[in-house]
C-alpha positions as YAML, in Angstrom:
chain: A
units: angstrom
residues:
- id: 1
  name: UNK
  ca: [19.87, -33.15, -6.45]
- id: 2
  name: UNK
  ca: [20.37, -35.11, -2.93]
- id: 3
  name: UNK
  ca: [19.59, -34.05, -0.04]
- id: 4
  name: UNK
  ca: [22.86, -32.55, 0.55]
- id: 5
  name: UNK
  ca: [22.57, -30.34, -2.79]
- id: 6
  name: UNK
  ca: [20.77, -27.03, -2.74]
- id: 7
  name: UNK
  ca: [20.25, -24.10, -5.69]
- id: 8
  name: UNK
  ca: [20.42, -21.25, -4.40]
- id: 9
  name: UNK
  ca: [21.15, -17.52, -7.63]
- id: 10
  name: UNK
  ca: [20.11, -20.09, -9.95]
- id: 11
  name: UNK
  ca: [23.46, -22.14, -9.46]
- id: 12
  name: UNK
  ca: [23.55, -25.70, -8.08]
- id: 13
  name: UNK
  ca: [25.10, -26.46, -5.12]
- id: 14
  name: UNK
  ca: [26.29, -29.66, -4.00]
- id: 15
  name: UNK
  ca: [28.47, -29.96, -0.89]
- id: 16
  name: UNK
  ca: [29.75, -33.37, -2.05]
- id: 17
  name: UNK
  ca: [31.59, -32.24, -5.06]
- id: 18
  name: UNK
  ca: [34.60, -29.68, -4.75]
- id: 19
  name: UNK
  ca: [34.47, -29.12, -8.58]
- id: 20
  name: UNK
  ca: [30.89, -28.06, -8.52]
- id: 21
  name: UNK
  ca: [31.60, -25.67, -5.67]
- id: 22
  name: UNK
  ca: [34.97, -24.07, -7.72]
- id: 23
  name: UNK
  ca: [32.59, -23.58, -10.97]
- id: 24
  name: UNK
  ca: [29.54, -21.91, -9.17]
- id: 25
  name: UNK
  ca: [32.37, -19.70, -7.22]
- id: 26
  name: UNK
  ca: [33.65, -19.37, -10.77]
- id: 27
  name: UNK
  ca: [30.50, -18.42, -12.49]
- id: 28
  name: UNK
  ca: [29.30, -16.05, -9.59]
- id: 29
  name: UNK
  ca: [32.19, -14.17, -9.66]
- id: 30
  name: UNK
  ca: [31.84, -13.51, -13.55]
- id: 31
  name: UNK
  ca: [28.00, -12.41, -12.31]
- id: 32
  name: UNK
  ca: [29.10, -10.33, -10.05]
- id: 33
  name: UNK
  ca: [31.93, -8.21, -12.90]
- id: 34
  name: UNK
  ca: [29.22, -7.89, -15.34]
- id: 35
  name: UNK
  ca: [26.63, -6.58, -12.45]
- id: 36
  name: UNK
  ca: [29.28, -4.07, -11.76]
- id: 37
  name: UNK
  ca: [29.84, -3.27, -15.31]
- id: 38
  name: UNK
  ca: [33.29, -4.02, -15.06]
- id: 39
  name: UNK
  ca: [35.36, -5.38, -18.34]
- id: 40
  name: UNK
  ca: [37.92, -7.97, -17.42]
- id: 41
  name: UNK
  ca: [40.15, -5.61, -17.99]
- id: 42
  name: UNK
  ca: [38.96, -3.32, -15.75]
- id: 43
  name: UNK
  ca: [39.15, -5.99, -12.45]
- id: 44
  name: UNK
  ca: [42.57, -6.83, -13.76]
- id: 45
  name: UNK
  ca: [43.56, -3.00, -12.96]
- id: 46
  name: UNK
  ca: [41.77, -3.07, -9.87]
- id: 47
  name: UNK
  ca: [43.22, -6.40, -8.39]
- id: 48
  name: UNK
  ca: [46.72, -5.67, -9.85]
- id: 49
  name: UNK
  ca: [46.89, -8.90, -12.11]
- id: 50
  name: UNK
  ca: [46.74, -9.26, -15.55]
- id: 51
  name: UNK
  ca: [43.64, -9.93, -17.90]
- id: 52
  name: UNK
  ca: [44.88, -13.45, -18.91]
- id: 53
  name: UNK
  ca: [44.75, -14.00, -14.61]
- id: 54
  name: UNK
  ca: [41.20, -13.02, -14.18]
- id: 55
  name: UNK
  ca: [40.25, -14.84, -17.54]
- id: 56
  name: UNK
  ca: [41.89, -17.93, -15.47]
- id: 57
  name: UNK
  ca: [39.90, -17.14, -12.29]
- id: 58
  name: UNK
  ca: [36.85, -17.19, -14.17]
- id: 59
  name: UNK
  ca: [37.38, -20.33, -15.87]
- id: 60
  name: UNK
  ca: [37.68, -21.66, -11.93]
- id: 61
  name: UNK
  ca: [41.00, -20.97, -11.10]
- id: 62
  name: UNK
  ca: [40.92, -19.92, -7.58]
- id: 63
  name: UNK
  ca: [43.15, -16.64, -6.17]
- id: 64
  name: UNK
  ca: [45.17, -16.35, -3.65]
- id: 65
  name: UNK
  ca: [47.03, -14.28, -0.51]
- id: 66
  name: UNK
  ca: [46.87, -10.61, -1.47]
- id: 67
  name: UNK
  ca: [45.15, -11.08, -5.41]
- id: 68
  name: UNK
  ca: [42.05, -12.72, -3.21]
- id: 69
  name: UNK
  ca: [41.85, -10.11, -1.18]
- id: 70
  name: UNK
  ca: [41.75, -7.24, -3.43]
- id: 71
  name: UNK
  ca: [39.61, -9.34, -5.80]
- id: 72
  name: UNK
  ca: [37.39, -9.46, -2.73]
- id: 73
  name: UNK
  ca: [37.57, -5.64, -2.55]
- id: 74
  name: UNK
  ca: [36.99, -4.79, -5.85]
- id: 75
  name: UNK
  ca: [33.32, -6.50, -5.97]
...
C-alpha cells in the first residue's frame, strides 16, 4: 500500500484508484445484506428494484437518485 492507501473492515483502500473505491463500496454493501440477514431478494423489495438490480449493485454498479436513497434506508 502507499501512503495514500489505508485498510480499514478488512478492505483496502486506496484513494488513487476509483475502481478500488467502487469494489470495496461494492463488497461492503454485500457485508452489510448478509449482516442484516437480508436475501437479495429481500433488499430488492425494500429498495423497489428488481433482484437482477441489486445483483448489479453488488457486482459494483453504483445506484442512483431515489434507488440510493432507499438502498441507504434499508441498511
Amino acid at each position: 500500500m502507499t501512503s495514500t492507501d489505508f485498510s480499514k473492515d478488512g478492505i483496502n483502500w486506496s484513494h488513487k484508484s476509483v475502481p478500488g473505491l467502487i469494489c470495496a463500496y461494492a463488497q461492503r454493501l454485500t457485508n452489510r445484506r448478509k449482516r442484516l440477514g437480508f436475501s437479495q431478494r429481500d433488499l430488492a423489495k425494500m429498495v423497489n428494484v428488481s433482484v437482477n438490480t441489486i445483483q448489479n449493485y453488488e457486482s459494483g454498479c453504483l445506484p442512483r437518485g431515489e434507488h440510493f436513497l432507499n438502498l441507504a434506508r434499508s441498511l
